[in-house]
MDAnalysis code that builds the backbone (N, CA, C; Angstrom):
import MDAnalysis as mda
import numpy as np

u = mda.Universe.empty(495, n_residues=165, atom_resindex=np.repeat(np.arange(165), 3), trajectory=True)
u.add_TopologyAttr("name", ["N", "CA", "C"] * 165)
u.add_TopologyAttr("resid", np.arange(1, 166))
u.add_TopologyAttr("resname", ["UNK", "UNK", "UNK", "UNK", "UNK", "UNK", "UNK", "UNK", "UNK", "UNK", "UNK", "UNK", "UNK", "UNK", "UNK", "UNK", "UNK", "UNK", "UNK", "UNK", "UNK", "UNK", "UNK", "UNK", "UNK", "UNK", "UNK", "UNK", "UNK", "UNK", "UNK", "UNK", "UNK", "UNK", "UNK", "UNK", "UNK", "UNK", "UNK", "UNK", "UNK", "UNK", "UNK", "UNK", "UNK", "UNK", "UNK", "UNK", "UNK", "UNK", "UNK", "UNK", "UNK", "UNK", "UNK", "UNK", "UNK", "UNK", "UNK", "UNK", "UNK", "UNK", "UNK", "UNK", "UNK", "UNK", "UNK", "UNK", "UNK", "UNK", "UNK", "UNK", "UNK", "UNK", "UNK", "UNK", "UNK", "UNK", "UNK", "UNK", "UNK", "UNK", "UNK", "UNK", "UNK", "UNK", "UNK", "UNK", "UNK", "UNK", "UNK", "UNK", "UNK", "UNK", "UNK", "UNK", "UNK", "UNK", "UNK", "UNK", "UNK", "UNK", "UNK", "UNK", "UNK", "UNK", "UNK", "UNK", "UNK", "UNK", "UNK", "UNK", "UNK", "UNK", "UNK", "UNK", "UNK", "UNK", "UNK", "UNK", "UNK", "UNK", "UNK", "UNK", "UNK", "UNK", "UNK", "UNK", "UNK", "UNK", "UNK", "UNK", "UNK", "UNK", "UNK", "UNK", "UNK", "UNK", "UNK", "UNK", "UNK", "UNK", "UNK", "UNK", "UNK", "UNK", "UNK", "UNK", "UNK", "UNK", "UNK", "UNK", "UNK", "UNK", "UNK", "UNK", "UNK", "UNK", "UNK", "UNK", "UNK", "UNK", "UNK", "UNK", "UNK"])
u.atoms.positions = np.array([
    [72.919, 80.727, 92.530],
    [74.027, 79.996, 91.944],
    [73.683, 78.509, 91.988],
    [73.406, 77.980, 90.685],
    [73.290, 76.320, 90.720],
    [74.796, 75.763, 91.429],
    [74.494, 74.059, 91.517],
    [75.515, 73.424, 92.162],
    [76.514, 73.171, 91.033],
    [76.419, 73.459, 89.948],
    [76.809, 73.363, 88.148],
    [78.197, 73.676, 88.327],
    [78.120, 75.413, 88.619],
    [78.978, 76.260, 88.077],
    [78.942, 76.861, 89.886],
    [79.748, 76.319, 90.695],
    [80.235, 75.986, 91.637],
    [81.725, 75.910, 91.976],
    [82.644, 76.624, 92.840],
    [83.877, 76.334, 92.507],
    [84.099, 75.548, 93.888],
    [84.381, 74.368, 93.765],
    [85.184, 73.607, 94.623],
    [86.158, 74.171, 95.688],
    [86.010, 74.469, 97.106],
    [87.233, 75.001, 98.003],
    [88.581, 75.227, 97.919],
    [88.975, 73.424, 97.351],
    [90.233, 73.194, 96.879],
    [91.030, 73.990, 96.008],
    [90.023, 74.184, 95.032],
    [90.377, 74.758, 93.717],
    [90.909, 76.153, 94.143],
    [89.924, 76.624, 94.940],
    [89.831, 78.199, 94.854],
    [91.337, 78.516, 95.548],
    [91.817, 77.645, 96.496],
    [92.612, 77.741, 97.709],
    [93.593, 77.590, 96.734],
    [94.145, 77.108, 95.489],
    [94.819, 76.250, 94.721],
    [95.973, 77.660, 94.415],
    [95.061, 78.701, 94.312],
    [95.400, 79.844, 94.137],
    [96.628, 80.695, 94.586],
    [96.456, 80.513, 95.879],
    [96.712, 81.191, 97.019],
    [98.287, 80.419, 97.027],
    [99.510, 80.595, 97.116],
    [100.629, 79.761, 97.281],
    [100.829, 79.776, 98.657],
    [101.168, 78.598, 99.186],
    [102.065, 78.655, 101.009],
    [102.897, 79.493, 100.904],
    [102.694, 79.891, 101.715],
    [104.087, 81.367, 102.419],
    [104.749, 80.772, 103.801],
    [106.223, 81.106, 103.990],
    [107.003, 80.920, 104.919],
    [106.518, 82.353, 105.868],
    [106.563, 81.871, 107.109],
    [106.579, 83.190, 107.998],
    [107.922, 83.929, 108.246],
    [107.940, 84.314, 108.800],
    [107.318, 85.698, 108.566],
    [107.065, 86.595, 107.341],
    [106.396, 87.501, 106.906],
    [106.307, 87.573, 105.576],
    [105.816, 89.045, 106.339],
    [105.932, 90.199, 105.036],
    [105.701, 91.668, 105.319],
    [104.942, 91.599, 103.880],
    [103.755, 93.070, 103.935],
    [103.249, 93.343, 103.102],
    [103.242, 94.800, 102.875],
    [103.788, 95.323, 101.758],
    [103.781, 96.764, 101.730],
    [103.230, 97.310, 100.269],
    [103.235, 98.735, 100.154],
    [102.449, 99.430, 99.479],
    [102.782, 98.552, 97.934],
    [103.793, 98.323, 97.338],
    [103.747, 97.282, 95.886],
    [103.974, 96.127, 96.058],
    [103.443, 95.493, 97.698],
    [104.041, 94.142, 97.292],
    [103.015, 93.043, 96.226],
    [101.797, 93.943, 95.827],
    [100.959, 93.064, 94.599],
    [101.474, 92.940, 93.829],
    [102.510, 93.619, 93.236],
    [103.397, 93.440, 92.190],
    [104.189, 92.207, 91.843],
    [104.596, 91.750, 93.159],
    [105.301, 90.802, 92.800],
    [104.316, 89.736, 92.591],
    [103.132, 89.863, 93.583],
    [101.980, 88.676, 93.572],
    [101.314, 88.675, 92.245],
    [101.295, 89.802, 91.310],
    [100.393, 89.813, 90.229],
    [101.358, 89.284, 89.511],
    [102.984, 88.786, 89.113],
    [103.420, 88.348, 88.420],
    [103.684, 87.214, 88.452],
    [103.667, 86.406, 89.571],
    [103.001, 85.234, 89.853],
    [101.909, 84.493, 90.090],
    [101.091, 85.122, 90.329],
    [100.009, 84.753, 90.764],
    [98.435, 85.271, 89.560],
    [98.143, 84.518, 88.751],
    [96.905, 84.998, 88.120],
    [95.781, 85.823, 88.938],
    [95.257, 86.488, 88.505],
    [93.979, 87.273, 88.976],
    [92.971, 86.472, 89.009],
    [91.986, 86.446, 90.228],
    [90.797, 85.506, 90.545],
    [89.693, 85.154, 89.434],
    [89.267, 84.436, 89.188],
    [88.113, 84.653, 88.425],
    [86.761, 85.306, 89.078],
    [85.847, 85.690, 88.293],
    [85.005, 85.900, 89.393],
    [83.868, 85.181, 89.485],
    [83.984, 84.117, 89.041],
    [82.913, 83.145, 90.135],
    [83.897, 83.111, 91.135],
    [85.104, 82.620, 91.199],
    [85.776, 82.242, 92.789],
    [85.153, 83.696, 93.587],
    [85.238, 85.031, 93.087],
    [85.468, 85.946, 94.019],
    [83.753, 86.560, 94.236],
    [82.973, 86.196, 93.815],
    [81.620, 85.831, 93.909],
    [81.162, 84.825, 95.099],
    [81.749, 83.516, 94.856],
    [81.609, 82.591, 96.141],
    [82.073, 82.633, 97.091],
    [83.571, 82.950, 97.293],
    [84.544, 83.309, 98.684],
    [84.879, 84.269, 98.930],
    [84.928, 85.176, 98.183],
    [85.636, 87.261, 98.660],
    [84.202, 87.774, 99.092],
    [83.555, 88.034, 98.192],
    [82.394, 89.264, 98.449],
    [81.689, 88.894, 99.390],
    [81.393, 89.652, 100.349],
    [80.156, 89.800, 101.334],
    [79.223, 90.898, 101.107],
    [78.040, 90.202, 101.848],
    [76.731, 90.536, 101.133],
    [77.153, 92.963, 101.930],
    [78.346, 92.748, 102.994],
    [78.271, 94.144, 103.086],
    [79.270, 94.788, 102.444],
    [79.826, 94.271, 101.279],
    [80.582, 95.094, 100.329],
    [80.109, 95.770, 99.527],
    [80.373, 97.153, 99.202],
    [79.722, 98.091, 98.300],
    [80.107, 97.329, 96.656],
    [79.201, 98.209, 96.440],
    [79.071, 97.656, 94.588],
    [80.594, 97.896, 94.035],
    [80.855, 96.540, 93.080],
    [82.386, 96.865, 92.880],
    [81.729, 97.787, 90.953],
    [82.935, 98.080, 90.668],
    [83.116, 99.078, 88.791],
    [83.625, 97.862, 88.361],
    [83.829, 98.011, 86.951],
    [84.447, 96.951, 86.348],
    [85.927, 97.470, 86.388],
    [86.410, 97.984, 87.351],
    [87.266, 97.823, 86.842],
    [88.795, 97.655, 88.692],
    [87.965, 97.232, 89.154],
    [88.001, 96.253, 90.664],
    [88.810, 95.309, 90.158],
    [90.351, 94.863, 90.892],
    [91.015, 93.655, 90.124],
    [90.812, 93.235, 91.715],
    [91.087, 91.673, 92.074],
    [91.720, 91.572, 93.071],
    [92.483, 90.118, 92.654],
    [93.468, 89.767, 93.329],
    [94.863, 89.184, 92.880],
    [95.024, 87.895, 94.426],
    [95.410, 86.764, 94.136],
    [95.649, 85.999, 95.301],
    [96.871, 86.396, 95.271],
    [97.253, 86.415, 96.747],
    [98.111, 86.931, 97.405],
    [99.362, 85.513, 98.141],
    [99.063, 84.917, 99.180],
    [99.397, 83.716, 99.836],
    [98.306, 83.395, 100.351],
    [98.469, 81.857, 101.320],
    [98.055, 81.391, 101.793],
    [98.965, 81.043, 103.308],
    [98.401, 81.057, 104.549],
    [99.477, 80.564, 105.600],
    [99.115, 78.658, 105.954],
    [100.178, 78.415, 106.378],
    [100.280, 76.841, 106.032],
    [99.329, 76.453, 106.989],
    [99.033, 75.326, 106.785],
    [97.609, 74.984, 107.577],
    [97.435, 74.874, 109.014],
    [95.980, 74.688, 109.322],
    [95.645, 75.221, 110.156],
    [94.993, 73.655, 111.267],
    [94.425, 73.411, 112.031],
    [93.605, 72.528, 112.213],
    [92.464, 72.888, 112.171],
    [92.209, 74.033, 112.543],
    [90.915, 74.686, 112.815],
    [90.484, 75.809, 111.179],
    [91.252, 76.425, 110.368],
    [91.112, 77.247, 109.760],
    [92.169, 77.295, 108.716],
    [92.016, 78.046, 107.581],
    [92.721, 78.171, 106.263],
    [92.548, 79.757, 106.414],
    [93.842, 80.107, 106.207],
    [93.844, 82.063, 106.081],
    [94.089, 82.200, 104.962],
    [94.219, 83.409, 104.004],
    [94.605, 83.460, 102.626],
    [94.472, 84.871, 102.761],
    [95.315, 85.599, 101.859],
    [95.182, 87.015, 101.763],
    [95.118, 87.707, 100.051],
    [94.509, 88.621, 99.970],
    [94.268, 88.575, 98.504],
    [94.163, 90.263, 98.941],
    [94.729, 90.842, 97.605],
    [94.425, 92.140, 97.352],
    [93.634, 92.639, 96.435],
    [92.485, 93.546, 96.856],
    [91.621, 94.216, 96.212],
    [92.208, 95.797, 95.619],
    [92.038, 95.815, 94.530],
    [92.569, 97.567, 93.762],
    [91.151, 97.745, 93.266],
    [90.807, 98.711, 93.614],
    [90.009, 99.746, 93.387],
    [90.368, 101.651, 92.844],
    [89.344, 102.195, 92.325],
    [89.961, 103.395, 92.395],
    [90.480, 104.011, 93.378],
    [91.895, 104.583, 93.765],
    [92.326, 105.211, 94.804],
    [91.798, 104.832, 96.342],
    [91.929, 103.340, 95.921],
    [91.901, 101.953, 97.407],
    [92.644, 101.094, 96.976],
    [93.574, 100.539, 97.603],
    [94.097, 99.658, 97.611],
    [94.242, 98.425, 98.583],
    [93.713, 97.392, 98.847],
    [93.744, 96.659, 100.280],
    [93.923, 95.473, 100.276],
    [95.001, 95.135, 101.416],
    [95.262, 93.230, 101.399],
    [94.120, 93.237, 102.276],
    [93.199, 92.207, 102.295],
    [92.688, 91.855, 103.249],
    [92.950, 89.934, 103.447],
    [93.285, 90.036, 105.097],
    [92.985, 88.529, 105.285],
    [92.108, 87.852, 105.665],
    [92.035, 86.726, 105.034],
    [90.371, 85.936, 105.116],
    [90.404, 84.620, 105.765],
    [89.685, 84.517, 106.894],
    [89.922, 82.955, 107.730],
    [88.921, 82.390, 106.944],
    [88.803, 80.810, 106.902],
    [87.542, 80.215, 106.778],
    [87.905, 78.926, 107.510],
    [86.640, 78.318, 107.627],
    [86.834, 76.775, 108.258],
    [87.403, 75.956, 107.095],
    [87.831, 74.593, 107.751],
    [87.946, 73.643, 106.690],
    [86.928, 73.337, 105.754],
    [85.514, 73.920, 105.761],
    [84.902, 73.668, 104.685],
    [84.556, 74.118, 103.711],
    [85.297, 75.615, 104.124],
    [85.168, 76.816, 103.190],
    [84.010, 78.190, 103.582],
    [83.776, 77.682, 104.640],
    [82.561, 78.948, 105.161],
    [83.720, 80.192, 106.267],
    [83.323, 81.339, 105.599],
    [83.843, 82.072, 106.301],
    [84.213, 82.508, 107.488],
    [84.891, 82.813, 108.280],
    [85.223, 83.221, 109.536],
    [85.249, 84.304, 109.835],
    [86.305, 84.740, 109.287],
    [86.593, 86.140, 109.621],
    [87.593, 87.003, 108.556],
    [87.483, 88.354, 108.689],
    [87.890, 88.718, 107.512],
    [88.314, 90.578, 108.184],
    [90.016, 90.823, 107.951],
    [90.126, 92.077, 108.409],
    [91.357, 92.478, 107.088],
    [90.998, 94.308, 106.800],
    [92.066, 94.662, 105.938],
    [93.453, 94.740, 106.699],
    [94.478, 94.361, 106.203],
    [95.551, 93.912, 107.229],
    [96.649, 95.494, 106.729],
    [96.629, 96.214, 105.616],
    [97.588, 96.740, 104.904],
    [97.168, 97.373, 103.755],
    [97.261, 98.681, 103.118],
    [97.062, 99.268, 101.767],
    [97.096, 101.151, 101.678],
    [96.825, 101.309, 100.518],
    [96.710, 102.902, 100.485],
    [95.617, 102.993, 99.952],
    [95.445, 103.978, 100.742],
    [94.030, 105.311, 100.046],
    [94.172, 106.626, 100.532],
    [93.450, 106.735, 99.047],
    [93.448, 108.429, 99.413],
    [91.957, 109.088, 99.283],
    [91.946, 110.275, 100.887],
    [90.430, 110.709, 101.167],
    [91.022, 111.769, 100.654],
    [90.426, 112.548, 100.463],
    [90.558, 114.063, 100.562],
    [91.837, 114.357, 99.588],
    [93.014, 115.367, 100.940],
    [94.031, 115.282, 100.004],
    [95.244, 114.424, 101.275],
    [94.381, 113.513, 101.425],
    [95.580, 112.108, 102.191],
    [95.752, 111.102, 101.855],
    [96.814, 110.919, 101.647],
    [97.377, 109.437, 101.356],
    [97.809, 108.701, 102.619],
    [96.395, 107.786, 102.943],
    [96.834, 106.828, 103.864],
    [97.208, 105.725, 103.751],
    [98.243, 105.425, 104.208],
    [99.438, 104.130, 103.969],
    [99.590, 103.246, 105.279],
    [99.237, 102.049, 104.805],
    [99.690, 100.797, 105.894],
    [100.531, 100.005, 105.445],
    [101.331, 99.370, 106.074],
    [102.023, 97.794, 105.899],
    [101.966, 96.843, 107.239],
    [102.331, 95.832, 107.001],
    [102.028, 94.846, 107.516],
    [102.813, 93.467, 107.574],
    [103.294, 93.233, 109.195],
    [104.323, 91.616, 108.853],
    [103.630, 91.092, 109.617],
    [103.051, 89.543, 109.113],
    [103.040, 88.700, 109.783],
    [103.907, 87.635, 110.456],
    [103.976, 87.319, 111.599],
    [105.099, 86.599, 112.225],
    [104.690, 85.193, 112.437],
    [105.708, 84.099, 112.756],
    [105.137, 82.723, 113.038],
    [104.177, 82.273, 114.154],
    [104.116, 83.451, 114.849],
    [102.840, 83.507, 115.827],
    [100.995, 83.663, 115.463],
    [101.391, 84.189, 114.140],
    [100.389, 84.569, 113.952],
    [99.481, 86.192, 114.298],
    [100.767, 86.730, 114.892],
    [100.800, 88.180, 115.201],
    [100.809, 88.499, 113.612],
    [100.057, 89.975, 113.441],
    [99.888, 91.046, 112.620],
    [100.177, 92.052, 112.863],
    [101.478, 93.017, 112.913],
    [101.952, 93.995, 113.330],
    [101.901, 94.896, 111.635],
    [100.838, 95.964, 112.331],
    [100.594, 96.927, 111.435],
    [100.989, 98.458, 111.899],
    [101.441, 98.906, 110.329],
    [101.929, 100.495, 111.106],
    [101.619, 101.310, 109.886],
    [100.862, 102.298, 109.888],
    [99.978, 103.288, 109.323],
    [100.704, 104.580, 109.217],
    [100.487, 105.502, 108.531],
    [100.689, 106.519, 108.537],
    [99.714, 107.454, 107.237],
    [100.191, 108.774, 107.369],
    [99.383, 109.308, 106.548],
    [100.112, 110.598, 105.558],
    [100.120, 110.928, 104.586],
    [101.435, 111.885, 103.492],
    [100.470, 112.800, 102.714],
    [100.983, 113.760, 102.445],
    [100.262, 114.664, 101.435],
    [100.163, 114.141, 100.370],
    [98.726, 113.902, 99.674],
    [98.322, 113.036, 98.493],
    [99.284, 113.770, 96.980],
    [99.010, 115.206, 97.304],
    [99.816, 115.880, 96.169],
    [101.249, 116.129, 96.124],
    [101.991, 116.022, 97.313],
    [103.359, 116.244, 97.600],
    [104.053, 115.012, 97.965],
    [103.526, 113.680, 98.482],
    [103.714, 112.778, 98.956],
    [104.521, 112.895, 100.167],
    [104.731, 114.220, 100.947],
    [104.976, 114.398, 102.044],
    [105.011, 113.786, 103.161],
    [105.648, 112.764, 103.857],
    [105.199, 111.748, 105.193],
    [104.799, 112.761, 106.097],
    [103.255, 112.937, 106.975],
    [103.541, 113.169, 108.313],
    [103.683, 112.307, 109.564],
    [105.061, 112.569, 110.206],
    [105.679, 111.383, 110.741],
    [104.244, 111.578, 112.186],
    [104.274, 112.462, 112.538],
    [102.804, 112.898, 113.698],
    [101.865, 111.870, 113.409],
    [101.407, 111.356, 111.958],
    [100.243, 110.636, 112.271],
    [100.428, 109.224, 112.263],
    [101.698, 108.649, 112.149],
    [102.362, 107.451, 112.612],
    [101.894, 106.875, 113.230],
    [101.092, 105.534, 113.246],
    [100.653, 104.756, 114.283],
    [100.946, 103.135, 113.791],
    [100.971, 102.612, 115.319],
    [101.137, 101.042, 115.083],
    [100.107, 100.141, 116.096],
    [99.756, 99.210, 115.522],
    [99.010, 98.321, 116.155],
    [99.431, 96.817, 115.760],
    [98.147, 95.981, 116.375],
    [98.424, 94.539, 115.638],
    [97.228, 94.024, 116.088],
    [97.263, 92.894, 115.357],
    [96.267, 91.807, 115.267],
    [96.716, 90.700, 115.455],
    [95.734, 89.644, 116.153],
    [95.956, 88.158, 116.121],
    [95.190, 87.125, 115.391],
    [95.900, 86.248, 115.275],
    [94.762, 85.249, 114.331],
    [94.742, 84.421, 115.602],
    [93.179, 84.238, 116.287],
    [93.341, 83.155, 117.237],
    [93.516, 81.526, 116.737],
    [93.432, 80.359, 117.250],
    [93.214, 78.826, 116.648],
    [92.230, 78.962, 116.482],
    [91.068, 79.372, 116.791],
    [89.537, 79.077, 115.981],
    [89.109, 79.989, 114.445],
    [90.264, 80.796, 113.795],
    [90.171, 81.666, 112.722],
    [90.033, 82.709, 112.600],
    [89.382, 83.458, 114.476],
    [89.144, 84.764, 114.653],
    [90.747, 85.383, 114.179],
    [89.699, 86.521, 114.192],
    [91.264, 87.808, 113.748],
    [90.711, 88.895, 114.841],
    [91.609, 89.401, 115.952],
    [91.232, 90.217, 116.857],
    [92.223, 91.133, 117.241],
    [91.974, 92.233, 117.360],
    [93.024, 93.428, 117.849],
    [93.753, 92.804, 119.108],
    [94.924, 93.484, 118.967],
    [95.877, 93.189, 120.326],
    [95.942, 94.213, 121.258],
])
């Protein structure tokens, strides 16, 4: 990539709108983000989304800026959702103030293996807590099984890490 056709940090971040905390993310909340929010280009998602260990995307891979959480001293978070065939995923992305990555975990989404539909959501709080709760439904019946119910969380530390609680 020449320095030419280069997207500026600013720009890319420009994207992303401030969000008030606490904020929840659930199975359509892209919906509301895709009607506000334009779809990335992909030089931005070339320079700041993809890592070199992401599998090959189809053409037909959208991913959508999501928010941004208000600043940081140490770090800029932003969350953006990737749709794929029968994947769906917010993932949140730390970087430094200069735009080099930090850290990066799927926070929330559905997929389906087999014949399961696995479902997450996700609130973030003014702490910076990530309280996630999973479950899993019959892909063909959409059946909840409440048995495979689970909850966890994540933290965003001050240096940008994102770490289980």
């Amino acid at each position: 990539m020449t320095k030419m056709n280069k997207v500026r940090f600013g720009e890319f971040l420009k994207k992303f709108p401030i969000v008030e905390l606490p904020v929840t993310i659930g199975e359509d909340t892209h919906l509301e983000f895709s009607r506000i929010n334009d779809p990335l280009p992909q030089l931005m998602i070339d320079q700041y989304i993809l890592s070199p260990k992401d599998p090959e995307l189809d053409e037909f891979t959208e991913f959508i800026p999501c928010f941004r959480l208000k600043k940081s001293e140490e770090f800029v978070a932003i969350v953006y959702w990737v749709g794929a065939l029968l994947d769906y995923q917010y993932v949140m992305l730390t970087f430094n103030r200069k735009g080099v990555e930090i850290d990066r975990s799927t926070i929330a989404g559905t997929k389906v293996i087999e014949n399961s539909l696995l479902t997450s959501v996700a609130t973030i709080d003014e702490e910076l807590i990530i309280y996630i709760a999973a479950g899993e439904a019959d892909a063909h019946t959409n059946q909840f099984d409440a048995s495979s119910s689970k909850s966890f969380s994540l933290e965003i530390l001050p240096n940008g890490e994102i770490i289980s609680e």
